[in-house]
C-alpha positions in Angstrom: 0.0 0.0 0.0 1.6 3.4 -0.8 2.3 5.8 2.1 1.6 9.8 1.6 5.1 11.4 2.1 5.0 13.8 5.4 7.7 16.2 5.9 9.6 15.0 9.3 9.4 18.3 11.3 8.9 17.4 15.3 6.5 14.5 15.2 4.1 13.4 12.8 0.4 13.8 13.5 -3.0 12.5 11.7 -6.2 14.1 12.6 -9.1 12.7 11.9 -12.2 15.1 10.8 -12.0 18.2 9.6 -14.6 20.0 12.0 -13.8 23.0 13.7 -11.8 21.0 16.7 -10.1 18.7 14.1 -9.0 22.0 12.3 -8.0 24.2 15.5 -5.8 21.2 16.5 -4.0 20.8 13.2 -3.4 24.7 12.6 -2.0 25.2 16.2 0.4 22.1 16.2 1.1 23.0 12.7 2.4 26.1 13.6 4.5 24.7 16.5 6.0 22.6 13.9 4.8 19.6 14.1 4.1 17.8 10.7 0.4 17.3 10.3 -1.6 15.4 7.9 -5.8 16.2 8.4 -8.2 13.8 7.0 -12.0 14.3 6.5 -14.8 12.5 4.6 -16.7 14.9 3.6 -16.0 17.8 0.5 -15.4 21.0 2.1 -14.5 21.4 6.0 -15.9 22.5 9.0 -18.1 19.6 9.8 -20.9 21.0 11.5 -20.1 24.5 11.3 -19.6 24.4 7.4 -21.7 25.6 5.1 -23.4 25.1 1.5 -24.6 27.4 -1.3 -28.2 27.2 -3.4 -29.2 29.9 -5.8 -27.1 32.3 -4.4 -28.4 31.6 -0.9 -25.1 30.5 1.5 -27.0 28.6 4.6 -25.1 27.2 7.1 -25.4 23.6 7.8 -25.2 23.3 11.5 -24.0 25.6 13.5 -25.7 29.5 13.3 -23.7 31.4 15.7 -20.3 31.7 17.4 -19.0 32.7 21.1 -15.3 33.3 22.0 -14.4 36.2 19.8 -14.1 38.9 22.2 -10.7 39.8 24.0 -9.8 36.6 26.0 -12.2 35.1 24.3 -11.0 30.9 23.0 -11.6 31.7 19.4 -9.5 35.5 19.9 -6.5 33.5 21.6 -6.0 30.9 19.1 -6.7 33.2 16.2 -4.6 35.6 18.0 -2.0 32.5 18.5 -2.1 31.7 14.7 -1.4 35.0 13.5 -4.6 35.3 11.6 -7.4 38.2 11.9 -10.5 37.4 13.0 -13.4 37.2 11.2 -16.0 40.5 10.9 -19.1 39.5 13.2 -21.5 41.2 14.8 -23.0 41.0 18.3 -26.1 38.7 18.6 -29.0 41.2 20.4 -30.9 39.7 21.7 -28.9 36.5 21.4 -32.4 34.6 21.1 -36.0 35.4 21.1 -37.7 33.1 22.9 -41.3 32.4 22.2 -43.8 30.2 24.9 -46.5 28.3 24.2 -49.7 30.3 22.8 -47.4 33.1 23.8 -46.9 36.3 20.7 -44.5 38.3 22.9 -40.9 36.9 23.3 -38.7 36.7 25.9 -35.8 39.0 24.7 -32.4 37.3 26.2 -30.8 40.9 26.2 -26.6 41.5 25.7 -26.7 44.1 28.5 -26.8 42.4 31.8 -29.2 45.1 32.7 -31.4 44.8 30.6 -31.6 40.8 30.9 -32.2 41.3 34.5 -34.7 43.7 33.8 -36.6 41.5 31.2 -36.6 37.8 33.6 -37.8 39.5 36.2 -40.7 40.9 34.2 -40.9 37.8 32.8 -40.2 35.5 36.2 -41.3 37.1 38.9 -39.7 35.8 42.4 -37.2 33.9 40.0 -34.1 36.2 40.9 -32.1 33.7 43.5 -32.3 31.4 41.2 -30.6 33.9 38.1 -28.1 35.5 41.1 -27.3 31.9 42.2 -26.2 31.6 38.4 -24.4 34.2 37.6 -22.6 33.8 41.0 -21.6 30.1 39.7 -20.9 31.6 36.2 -18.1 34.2 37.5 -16.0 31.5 39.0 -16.4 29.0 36.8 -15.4 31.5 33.8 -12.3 32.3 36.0 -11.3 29.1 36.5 -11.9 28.0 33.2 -9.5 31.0 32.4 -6.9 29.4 33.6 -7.0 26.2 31.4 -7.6 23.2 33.3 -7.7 19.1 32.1 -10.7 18.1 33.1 -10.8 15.5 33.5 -7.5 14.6 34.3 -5.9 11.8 33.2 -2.1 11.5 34.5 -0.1 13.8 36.8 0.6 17.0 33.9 -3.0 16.7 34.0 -3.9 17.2 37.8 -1.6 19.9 37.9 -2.9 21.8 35.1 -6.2 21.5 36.9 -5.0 22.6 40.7 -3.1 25.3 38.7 -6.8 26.9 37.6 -8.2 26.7 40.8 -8.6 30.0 42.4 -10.0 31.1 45.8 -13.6 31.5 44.2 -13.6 28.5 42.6 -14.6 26.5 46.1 -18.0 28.8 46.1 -18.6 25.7 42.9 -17.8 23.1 45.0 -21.4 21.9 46.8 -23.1 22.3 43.7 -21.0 20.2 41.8 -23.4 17.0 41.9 -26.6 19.5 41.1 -28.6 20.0 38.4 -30.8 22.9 37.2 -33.7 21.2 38.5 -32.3 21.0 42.2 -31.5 24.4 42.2 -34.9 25.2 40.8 -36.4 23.3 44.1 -33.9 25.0 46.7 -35.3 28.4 45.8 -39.1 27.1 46.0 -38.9 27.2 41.9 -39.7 23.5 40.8 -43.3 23.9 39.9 -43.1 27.3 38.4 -43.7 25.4 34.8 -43.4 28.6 32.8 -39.8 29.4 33.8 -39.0 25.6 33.6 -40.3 25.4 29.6 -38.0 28.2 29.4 -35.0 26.5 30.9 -35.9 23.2 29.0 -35.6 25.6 25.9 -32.6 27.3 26.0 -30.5 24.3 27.6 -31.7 21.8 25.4 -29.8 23.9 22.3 -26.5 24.3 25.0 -26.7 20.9 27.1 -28.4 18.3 24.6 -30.8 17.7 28.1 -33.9 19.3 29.7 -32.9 21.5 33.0 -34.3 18.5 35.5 -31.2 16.4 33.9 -28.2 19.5 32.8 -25.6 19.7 35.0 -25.7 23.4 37.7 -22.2 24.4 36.8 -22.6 23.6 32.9 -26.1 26.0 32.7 -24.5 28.6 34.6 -22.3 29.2 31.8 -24.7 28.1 29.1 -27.2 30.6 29.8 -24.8 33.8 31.1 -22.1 33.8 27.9 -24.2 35.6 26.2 -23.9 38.7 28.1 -21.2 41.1 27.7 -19.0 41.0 28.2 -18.9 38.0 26.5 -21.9 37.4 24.0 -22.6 35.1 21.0 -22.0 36.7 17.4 -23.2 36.5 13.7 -20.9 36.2 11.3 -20.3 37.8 8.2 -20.4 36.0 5.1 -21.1 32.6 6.8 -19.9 30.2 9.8 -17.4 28.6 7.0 -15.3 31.7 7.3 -14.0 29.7 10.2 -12.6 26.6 9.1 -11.1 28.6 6.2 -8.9 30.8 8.3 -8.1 27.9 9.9 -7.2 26.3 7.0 -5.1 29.0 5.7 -3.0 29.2 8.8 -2.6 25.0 8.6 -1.8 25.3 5.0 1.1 28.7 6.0 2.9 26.6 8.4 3.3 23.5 6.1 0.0 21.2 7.1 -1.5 18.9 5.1 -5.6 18.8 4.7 -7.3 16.1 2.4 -11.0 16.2 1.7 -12.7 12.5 0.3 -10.8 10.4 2.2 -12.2 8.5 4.9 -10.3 6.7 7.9 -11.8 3.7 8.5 -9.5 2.4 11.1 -7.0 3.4 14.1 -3.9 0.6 14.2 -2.9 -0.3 17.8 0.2 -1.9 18.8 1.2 -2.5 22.0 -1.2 -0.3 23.9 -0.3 2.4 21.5 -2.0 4.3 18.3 1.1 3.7 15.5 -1.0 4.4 12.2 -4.6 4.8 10.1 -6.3 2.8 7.1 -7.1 6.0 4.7 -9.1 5.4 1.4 -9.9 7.7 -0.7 -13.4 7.8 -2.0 -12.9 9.3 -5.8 -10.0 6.9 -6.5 -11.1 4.1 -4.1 -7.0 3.2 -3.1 -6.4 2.3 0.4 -3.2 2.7 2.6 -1.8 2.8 5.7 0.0 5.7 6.8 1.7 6.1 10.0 2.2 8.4 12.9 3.6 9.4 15.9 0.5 11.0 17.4 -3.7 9.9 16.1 -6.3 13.6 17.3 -9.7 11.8 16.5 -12.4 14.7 15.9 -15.2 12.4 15.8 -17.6 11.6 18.5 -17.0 8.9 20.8 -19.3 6.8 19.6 -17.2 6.9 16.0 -14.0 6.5 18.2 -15.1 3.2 19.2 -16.2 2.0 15.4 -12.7 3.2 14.3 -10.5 1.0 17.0 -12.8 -2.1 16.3 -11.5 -4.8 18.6 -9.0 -2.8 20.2 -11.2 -0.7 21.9 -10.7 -1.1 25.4 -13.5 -3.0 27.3 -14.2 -0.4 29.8 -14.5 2.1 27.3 -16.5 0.5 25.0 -18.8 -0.5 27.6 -19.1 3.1 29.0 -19.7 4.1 25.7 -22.8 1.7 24.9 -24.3 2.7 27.8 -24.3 6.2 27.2 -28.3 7.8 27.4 -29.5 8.1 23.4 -28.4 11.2 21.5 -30.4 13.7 19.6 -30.1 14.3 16.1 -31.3 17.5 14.1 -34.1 17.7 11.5 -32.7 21.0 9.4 -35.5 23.1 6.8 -32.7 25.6 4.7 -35.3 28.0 3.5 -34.1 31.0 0.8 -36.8 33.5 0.7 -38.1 37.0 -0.2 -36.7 39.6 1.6 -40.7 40.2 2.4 -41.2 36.9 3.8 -39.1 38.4 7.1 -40.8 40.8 9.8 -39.1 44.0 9.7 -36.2 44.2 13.0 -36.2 40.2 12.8 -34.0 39.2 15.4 -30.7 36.8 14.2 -32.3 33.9 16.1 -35.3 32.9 17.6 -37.1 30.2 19.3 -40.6 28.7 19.5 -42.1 26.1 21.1 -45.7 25.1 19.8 -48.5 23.7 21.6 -50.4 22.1 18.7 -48.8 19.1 18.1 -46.8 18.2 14.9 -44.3 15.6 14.0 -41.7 18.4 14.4 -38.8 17.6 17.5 -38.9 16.2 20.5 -40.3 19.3 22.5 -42.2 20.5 19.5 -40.1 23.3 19.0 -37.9 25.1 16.2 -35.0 26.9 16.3 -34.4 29.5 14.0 -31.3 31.8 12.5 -32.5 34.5 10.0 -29.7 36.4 7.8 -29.6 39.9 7.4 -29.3 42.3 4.8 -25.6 42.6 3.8 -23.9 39.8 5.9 -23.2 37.6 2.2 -26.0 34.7 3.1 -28.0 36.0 0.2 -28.9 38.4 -2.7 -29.6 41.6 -2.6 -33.3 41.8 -1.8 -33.3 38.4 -0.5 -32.9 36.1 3.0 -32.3 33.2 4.4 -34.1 31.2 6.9 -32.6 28.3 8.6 -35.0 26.2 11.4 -33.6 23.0 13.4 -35.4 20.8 15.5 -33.7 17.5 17.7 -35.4 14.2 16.8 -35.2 11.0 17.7 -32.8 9.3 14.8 -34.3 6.1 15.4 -37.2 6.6 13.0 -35.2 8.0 10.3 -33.4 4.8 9.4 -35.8 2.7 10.2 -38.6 4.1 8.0 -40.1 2.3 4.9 -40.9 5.8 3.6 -37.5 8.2 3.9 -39.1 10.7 1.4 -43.1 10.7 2.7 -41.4 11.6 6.3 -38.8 14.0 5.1 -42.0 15.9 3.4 -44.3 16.0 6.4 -41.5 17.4 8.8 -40.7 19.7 5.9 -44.3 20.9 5.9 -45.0 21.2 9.0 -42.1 23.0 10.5 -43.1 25.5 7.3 -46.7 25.7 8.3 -44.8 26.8 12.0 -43.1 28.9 10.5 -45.7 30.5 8.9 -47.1 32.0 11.9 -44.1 34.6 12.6 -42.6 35.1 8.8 -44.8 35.4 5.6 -44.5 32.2 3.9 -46.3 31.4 0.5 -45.1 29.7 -2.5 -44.3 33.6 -4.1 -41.9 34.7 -1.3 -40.3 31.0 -1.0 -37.2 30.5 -3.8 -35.6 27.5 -2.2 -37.0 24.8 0.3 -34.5 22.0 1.2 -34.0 19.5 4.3 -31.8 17.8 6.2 -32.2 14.9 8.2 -30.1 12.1 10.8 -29.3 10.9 7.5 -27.7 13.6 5.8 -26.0 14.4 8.9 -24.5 10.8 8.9 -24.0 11.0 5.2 -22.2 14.7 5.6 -20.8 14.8 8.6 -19.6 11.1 9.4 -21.3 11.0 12.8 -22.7 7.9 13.7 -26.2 7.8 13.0 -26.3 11.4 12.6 -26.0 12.8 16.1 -25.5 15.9 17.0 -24.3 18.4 19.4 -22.6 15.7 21.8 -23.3 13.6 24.3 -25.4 15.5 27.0 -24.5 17.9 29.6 -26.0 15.9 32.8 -23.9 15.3 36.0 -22.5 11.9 34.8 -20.8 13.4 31.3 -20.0 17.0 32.5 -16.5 18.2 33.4 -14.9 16.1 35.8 -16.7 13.1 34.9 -16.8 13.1 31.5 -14.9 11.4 28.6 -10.7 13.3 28.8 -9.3 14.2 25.7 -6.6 11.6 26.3 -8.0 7.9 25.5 -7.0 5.0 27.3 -4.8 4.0 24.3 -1.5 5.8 24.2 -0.7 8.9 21.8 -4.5 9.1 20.9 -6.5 12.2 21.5 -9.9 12.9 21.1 -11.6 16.5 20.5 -14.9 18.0 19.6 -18.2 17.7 21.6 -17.8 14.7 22.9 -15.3 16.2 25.6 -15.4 19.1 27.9 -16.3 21.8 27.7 -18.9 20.6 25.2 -20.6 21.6 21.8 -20.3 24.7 20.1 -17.3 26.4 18.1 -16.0 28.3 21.5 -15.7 24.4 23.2 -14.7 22.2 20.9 -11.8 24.5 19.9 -11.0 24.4 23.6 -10.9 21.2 23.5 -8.0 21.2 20.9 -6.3 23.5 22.6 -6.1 21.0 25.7 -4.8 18.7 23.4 -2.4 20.6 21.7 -0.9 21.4 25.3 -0.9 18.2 26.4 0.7 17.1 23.0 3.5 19.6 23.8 4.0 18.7 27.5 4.2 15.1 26.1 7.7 15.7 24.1 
């Protein structure tokens, strides 16, 4: 089998998926030195945060919006790191629109602290503990997580990485460590307040894959305060791709490698130790073997597993299999009419519907609307992108793929319909995306998305590290803390990156 010639710099390295933790990995070691091959399935990069084009319309697949690009901010160091300008965005404000049940008036979750205040306790009356409790359990954790710990830690550079992060207000974390949203809902007399709990259950299943009763206390404190500045979440110009192909850039600069089509179907283990990867490439079909010094596995863990075949190790596997179901995402791409979208649209909104519908698994939509001038469509023109988590199950085991592609597809339009103007003269393009595509796109076993669930038992300390059981393999993305999202998988690379170094 031939072997694709790497430059000998430092070490060799093979990543595995091209997503936007695969990529922040391969730039950074890239420009350390390191010789870097990155491999990915699928026909442009950025996994989950790339994007397509239709008609003119530029829609992004996945993900819609981006934290970390303010001063300090994960995405500002690395780019910062790189020696690479960050992309043009603007501030997300509201960051979402949140719309009840029966409800026409939204829940506005404001930029200014202030004014958030202001709005939940209109909104939430007696609910204010319960935000203070948060944003209490926010400010530490965002200052500990400032100072870059492992978690969880795996060997002794590890654990002191982690005591190194701890600070003096880090213990106030401590005896909530084993809550959960829901318990800290019951300590302030909270737990039957249903209205502000179908809020929670909103917002954190989008950040934590899981309803509040289930996401982890010190996980939602930072889900639902980074949007607040003076952090925030941002919409960028031109398209979430813009991304990956700085990334890219910088990986291509400093001598890396990236091909697209070519899949990795296995990780080689030899004595308790990742030596190489089976690479085919899907337009030629050839197969080979190619070597390395170090494996970074972008993929979730679920995949991880599938690629070491009988050389996963038992424990792992087994934690792995008993892991709670994950979601996966029915996606409508919609490219309308500039008239289709009420005037002052918000950049993304929420609803939750209490007529019934095949659509998600809380009947609700998400929604990211472009604006005029940010390069997602023609003059005159918008887009409209709306995402839902299913069950995957259904989706492959359906007789009729197409008849239940078309009823979601209708009725998350006729949803739609009752916020922006939807006919058949102000809708250009309708397409869909299912559990299958995303399998089919994306690589990710059976088309899940957005990780593995932020509850107690896969959050933080005891979740799955970035170092594997097996020697010199690595594993990023969402799948690892601190979770999904551009802003924590590309943390996640950085862990590894640093650990990588420490390593040699």
């Amino acid at each position: 089998m031939p072997s694709l010639s790497l430059n000998k710099k430092q070490s060799r390295l093979i990543v595995i998926g091209a997503g936007i933790g695969g990529l922040t990995a391969a730039a950074l070691l890239a420009h350390k030195g390191h010789s870097v091959l990155i491999l990915d399935q699928a026909v442009v990069p950025g996994g989950c945060a790339s994007t397509f084009k239709r008609q003119g319309f530029t829609f992004d697949v996945g993900a819609t919006q981006v934290a970390g690009l303010e001063p300090g901010g994960i995405h500002n160091r690395i780019f910062s790191e790189l020696g690479i300008e960050l992309p043009a965005a603007t501030f997300c404000d509201p960051a979402c629109a949140v719309y009840l049940p029966g409800e026409s008036t939204p829940i506005n979750v404001w930029r200014d602290p202030k004014k958030w205040q202001q709005e939940r306790q209109k909104e939430f009356p007696g609910s204010e503990p319960f935000w203070q409790l948060l944003a209490t359990l926010f400010k530490a954790s965002w200052e500990f997580q400032g100072g870059d710990p492992v978690l969880p830690p795996r060997n002794l550079w590890d654990l002191w990485q982690l005591t190194q992060a701890v600070r003096p207000s880090t213990f106030i974390t401590a005896p909530f460590t084993l809550f959960t949203v829901g318990d800290a809902l019951r300590l302030y007399g909270l737990g039957n307040d249903q209205r502000l709990r179908t809020f929670l259950d909103l917002q954190l299943k989008l950040y934590s894959q899981v309803s509040a009763e289930e996401t982890a206390l010190l996980y939602a404190a930072t889900a639902l305060s980074v949007s607040q500045s003076p952090q925030g979440l941002y919409h960028l110009q031109g398209s979430m791709q813009v991304l990956s192909d700085r990334l890219v850039e910088s990986l291509e600069r400093d001598g890396g490698q990236l091909l697209m089509c070519h899949t990795v179907g296995k990780i080689n283990v030899g004595n308790g130790q990742a030596n190489s990867v089976v690479i085919r490439n899907q337009k030629t079909g050839e197969v080979w073997i190619q070597t390395a010094d170090y494996v970074i596995a972008n993929v979730t863990v679920q995949n991880l597993v599938e690629l070491l075949g009988e050389k996963a190790p038992s424990g792992y596997k087994q934690r792995v299999a008993k892991l709670p179901p994950a979601s996966g995402a029915f996606v409508v791409y919609l490219g309308v009419d500039a008239s289709a979208i009420p005037y002052d649209c918000p950049p993304h909104l929420q609803f939750m519907y209490d007529i019934k519908g095949p659509i998600g698994e809380n009947n609700s939509l998400f929604v990211s609307v472009s604006h005029p001038g940010d390069g997602r469509a023609p003059a005159g023109k918008g887009t409209i992108i709306a995402s839902s988590f299913v069950d995957f199950t259904p989706w492959w085991n359906t007789q009729d793929y197409q008849g239940l592609k078309e009823k979601f597809t209708q009725d998350a339009i006729s949803k739609l319909s009752q916020y922006f103007y939807l006919k058949p003269k102000t809708i250009i393009h309708v397409e869909a995306a299912t559990p299958l595509t995303f399998a089919h796109y994306t690589g990710r076993k059976k088309g899940i998305v957005g990780g593995i669930g932020q509850r107690i038992s896969t959050f933080g300390p005891f979740g799955f590290a970035n170092r594997t059981p097996i020697n010199n393999l690595w594993l990023v993305g969402d799948s690892t803390h601190p979770g999904e999202g551009t802003a924590g998988v590309s943390y996640s690379a950085l862990t590894v990156v640093r650990q990588i170094q420490a390593q040699k």
